[in-house]
MILUM-589820 format. One line per 8 residues: their letters; for each residue x, y, z of N, C-alpha, C. Coordinates in steps of 0.05 Angstrom, whole numbers, plus 5000, padded with zeros to 4 digits. Layout:
REM residues N
A> X Y Z X Y Z X Y Z  ...;
This chain:
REM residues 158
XXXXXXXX> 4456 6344 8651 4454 6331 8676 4425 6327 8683  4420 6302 8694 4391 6299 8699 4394 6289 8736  4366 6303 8745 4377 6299 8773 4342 6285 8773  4354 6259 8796 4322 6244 8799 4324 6234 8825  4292 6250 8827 4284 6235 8860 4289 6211 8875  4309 6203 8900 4300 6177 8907 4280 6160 8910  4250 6179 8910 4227 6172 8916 4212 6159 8886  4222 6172 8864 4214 6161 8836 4228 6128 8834;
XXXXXXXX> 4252 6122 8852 4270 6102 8846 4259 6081 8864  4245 6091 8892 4239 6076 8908 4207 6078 8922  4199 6048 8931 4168 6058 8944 4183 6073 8971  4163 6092 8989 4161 6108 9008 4159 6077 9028  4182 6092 9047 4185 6082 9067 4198 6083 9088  4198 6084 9114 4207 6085 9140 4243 6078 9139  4247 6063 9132 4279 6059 9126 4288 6058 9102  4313 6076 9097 4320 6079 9070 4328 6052 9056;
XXXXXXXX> 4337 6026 9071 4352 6013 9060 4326 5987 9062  4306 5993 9068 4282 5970 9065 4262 5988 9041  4273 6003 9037 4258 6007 9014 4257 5984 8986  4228 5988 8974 4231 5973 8949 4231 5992 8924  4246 5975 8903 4251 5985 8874 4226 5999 8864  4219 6007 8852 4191 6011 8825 4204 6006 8805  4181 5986 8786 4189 5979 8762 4181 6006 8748  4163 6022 8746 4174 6045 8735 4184 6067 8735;
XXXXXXXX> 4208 6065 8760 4221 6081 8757 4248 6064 8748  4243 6037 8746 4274 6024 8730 4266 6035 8697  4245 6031 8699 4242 6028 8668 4257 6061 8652  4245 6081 8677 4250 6111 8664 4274 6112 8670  4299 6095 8691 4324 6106 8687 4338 6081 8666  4324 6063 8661 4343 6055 8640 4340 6066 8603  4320 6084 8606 4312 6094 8582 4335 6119 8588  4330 6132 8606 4348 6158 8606 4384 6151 8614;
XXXXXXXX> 4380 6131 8622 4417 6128 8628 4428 6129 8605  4428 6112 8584 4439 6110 8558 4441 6133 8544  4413 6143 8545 4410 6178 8532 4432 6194 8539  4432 6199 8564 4449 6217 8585 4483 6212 8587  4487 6194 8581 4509 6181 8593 4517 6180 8613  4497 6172 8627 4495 6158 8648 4508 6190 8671  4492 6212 8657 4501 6234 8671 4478 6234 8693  4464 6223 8710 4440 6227 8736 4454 6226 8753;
XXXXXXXX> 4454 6253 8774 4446 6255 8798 4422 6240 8813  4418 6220 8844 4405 6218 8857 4398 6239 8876  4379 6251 8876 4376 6269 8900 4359 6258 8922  4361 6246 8949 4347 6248 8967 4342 6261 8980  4318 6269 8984 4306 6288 9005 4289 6266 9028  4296 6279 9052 4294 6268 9073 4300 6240 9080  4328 6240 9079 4336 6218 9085 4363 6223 9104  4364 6212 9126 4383 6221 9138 4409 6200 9155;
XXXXXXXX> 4413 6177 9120 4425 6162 9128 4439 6156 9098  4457 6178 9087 4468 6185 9059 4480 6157 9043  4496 6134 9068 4512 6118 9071 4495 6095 9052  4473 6094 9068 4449 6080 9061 4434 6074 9034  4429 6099 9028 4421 6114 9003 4436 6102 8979  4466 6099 8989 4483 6095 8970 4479 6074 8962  4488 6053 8984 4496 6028 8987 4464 6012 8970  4442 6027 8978 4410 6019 8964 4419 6018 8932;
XXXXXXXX> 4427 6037 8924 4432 6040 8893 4445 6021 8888  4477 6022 8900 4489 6000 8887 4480 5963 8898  4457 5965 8908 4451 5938 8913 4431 5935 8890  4417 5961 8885 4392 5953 8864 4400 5965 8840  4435 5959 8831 4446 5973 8811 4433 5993 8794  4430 6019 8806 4435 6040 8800 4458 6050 8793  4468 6061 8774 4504 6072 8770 4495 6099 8767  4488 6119 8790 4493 6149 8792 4521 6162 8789;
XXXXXXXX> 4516 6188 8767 4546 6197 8780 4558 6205 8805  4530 6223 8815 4531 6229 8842 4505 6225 8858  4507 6220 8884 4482 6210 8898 4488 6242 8925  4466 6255 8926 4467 6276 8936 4439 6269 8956  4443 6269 8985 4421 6270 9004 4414 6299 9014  4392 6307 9025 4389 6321 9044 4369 6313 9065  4364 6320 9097 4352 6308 9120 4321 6318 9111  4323 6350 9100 4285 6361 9096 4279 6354 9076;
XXXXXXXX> 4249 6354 9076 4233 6335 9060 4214 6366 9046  4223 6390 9061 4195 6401 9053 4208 6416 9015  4190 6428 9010 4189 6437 8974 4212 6454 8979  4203 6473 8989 4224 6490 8988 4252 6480 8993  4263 6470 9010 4292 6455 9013 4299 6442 8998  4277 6422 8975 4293 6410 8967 4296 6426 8934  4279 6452 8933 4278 6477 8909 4309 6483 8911  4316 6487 8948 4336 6507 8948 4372 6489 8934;
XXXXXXXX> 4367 6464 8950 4390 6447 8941 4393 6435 8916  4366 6432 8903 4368 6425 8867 4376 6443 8861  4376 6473 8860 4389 6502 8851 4415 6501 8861  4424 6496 8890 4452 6493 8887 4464 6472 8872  4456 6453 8864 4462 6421 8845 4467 6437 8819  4448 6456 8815 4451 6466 8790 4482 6486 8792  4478 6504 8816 4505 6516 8806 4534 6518 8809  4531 6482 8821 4553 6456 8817 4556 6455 8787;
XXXXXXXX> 4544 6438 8780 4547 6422 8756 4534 6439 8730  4525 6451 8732 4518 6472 8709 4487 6463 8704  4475 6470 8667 4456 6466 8669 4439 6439 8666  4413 6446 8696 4396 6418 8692 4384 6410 8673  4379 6385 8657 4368 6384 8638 4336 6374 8638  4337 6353 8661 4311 6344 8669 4312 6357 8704  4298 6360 8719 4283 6348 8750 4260 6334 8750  4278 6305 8768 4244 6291 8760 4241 6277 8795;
XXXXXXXX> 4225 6282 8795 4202 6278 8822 4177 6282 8829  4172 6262 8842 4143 6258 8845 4128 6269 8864  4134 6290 8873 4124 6310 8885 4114 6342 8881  4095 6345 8861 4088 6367 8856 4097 6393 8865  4091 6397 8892 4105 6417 8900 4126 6438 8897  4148 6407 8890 4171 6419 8891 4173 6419 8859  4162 6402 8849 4168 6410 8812 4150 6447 8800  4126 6445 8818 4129 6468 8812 4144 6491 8814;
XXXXXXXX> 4161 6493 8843 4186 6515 8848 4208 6510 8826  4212 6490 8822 4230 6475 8799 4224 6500 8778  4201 6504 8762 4189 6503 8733 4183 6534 8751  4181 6547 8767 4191 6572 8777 4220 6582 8773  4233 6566 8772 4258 6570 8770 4277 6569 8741  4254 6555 8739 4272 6554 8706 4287 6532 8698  4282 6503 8706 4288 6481 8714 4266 6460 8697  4278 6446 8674 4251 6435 8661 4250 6414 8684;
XXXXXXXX> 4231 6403 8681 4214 6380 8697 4203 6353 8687  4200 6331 8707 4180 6317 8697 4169 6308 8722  4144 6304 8729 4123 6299 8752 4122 6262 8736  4129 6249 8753 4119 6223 8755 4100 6219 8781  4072 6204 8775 4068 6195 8782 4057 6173 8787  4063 6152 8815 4074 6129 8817 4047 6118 8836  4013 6110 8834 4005 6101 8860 4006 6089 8871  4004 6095 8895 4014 6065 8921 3985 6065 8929;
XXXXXXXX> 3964 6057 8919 3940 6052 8934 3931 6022 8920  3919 6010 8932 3910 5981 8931 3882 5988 8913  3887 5980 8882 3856 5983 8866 3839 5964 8885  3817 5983 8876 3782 5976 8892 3781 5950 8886  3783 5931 8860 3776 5903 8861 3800 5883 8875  3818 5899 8893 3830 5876 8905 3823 5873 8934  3814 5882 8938 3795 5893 8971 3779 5879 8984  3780 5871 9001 3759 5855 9008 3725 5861 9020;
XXXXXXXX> 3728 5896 9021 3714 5912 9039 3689 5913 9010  3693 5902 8993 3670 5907 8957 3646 5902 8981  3627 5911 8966 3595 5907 8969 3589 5895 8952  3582 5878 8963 3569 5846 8946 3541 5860 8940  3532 5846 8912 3503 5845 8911 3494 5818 8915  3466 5820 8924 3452 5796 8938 3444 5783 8905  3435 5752 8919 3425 5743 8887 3403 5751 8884  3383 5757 8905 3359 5774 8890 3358 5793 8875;
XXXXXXXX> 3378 5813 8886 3372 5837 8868 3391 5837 8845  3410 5810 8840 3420 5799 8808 3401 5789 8792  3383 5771 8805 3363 5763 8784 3338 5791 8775  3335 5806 8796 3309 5830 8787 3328 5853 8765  3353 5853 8763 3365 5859 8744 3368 5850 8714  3375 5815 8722 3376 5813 8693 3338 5809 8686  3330 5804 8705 3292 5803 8698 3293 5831 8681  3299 5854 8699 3286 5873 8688 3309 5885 8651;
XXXXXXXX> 3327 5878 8655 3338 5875 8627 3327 5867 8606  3323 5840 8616 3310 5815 8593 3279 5829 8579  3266 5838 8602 3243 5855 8594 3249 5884 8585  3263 5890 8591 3267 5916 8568 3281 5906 8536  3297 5884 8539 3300 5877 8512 3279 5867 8499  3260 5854 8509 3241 5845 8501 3217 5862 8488  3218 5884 8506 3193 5905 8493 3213 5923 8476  3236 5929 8469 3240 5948 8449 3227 5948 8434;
XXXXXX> 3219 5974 8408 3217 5966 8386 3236 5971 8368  3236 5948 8349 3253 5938 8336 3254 5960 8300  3223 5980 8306 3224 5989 8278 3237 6014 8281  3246 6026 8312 3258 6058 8311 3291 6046 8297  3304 6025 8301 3333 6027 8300 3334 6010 8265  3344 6029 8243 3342 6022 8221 3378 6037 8209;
C-alpha cells in the first residue's frame, strides 16, 4: 500500500476543489499506479471538506482505493493518522509528501518515504523586478573584455 499526499497531487490552496493538478505529481502516480495496483491511499491533511477531496480526484481522474482526510495540518497528526492507515491496511510501502516534517516522523517510525519536492516560486528571469544594466556599463564591459583578450599572452597557453 502506498499512501500519497493530497499536496504532492495538488498546488496549495485556499479551496480544496479550486485547487490545480501538478504535472509532477501525475507523472509519479501514473508511474506508481500500474506498479501498485492501483493500491494508493490519498491522504489529506488539512482539509476539511472530505466530500470535496473526493469529488477533485475523480474530476482530475485519480482512481484511489481509499481517499482518507484529516482537518490538522500539523506533522505530528498527520505522523499519528498515517500510523493508524498503517494499522488498517497493514504494511506501508511508500509515504510520500512534500512536507519534511512529517516524512521525517514517518522514517522515525519505520515507514519508508519519499520527500517530493514541488516549487511554487516564480524563477528570477520571469520577474519583472530584474536590474537592468545601463548601456554604459555594457559597453565598459565588453571594452574592458576585448582588452583583456587583446593583451593576453598567447605563449603561456600551449
Amino acid at each position: 500500500m502506498i499512501v500519497v499526499n493530497f499536496d504532492v497531487l495538488a498546488f496549495p490552496s485556499g479551496v480544496v476543489g479550486a485547487r490545480q493538478p501538478t504535472v509532477d505529481g501525475r507523472r509519479l502516480w501514473n508511474v506508481l499506479f500500474p506498479a501498485f495496483n492501483g493500491r494508493i491511499i490519498v491522504f489529506g491533511a488539512g482539509v476539511d471538506e472530505p466530500e470535496m477531496c473526493a469529488t477533485w480526484l475523480k474530476r482530475e481522474n485519480y482512481k484511489a482505493s481509499t481517499v482518507d482526510t484529516i482537518v490538522e495540518d500539523d506533522p505530528e497528526s498527520k505522523y499519528r493518522r498515517i500510523d493508524a492507515l498503517r494499522s488498517v491496511y497493514g504494511k506501508i510501502t511508500w509515504y510520500i509528501d512534500v512536507d519534511p516534517h512529517t516524512i521525517s516522523k514517518a522514517v522515525k517510525g519505520g515507514i519508508p518515504t519519499m520527500l517530493v519536492t514541488i516549487p511554487h516560486v516564480v524563477r528570477p528571469e520571469w520577474t519583472t523586478e530584474k536590474n537592468h544594466k545601463g548601456w554604459d556599463s555594457l559597453v565598459t564591459e565588453i571594452e574592458t573584455q576585448r582588452l583583456a583578450w587583446a593583451e593576453r599572452n598567447w605563449e603561456d597557453v600551449n
